[in-house]
C-alpha positions as CSV (number, residue, x, y, z in Angstrom):
1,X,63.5,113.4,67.5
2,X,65.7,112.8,64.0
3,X,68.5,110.8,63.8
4,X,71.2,113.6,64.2
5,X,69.7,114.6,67.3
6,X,69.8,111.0,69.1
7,X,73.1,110.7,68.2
8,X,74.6,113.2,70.5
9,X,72.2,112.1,73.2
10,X,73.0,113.5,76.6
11,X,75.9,115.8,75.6
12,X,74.3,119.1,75.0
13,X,72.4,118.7,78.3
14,X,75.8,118.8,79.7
15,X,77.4,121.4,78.1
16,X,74.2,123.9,79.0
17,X,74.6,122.9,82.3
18,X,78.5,122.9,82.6
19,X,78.2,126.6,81.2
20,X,75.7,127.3,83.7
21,X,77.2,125.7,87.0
22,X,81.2,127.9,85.8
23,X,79.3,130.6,85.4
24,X,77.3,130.4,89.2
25,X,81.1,129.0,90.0
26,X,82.9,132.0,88.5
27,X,80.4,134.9,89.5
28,X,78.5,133.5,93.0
29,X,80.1,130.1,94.9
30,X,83.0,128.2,93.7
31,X,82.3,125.4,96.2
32,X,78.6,124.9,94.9
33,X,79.1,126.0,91.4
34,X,81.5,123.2,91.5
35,X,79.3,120.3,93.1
36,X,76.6,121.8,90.5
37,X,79.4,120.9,87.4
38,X,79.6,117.7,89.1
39,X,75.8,116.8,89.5
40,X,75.6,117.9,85.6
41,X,78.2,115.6,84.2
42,X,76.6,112.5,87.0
43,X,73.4,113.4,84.9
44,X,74.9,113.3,82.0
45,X,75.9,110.0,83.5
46,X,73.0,108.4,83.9
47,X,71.1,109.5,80.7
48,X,73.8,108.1,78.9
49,X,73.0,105.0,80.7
50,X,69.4,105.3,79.8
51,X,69.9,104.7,76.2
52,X,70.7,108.3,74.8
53,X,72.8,109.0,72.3
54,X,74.3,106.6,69.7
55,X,78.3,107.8,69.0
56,X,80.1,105.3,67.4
57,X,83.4,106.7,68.9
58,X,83.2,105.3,72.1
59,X,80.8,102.5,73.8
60,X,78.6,103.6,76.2
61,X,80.2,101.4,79.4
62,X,83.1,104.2,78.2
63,X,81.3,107.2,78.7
64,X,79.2,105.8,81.6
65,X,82.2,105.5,83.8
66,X,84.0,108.3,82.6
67,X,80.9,111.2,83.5
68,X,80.0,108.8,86.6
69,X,83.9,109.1,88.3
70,X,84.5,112.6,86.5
71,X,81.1,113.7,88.3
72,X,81.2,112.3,91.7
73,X,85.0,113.4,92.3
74,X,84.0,117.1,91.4
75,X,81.1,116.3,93.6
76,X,82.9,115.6,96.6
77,X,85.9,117.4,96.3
78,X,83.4,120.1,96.5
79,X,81.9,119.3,99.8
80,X,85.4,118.8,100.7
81,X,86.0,122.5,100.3
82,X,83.2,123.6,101.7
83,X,83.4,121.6,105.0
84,X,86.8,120.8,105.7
85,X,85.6,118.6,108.9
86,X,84.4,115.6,105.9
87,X,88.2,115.4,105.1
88,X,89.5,112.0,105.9
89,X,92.4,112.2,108.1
């Protein structure tokens, strides 16, 4: 892997897989094209964690937390859709 590529890391993972999970959103099952979006960007998430990528925008404890909280609320705000009955009261 060269240098230009290990900079973006994780990123173009997600964006294959965001493109992907609208598109099953957009043509098949909002709800699960949704939690799929959401799954994507936790991925994104944790390979971040793991060490990929070297952006010298941001840290990485910045993007970490960012995909991680991004991810899991389109996660369960998902579920939420799809079975009502997990809504808290």
């Amino acid at each position: 892997m060269s240098a230009i590529d290990d900079r973006w890391g994780p990123y173009p993972l997600v964006l294959a897989g965001a493109v992907l999970a609208v598109t099953y959103a957009a043509l098949v099952d909002p709800e699960w094209g949704g939690f799929a979006l959401g799954a994507v960007i936790a991925l994104g998430a944790v390979l971040r964690l793991a060490g990929g990528g070297r952006l010298a925008v941001r840290k990485k404890a910045t993007d970490v937390v960012t995909l991680a909280v991004l991810g899991i609320a389109l996660m369960g705000g998902s579920l939420v859709l799809e079975y009502p009955s997990l809504m808290p009261l």
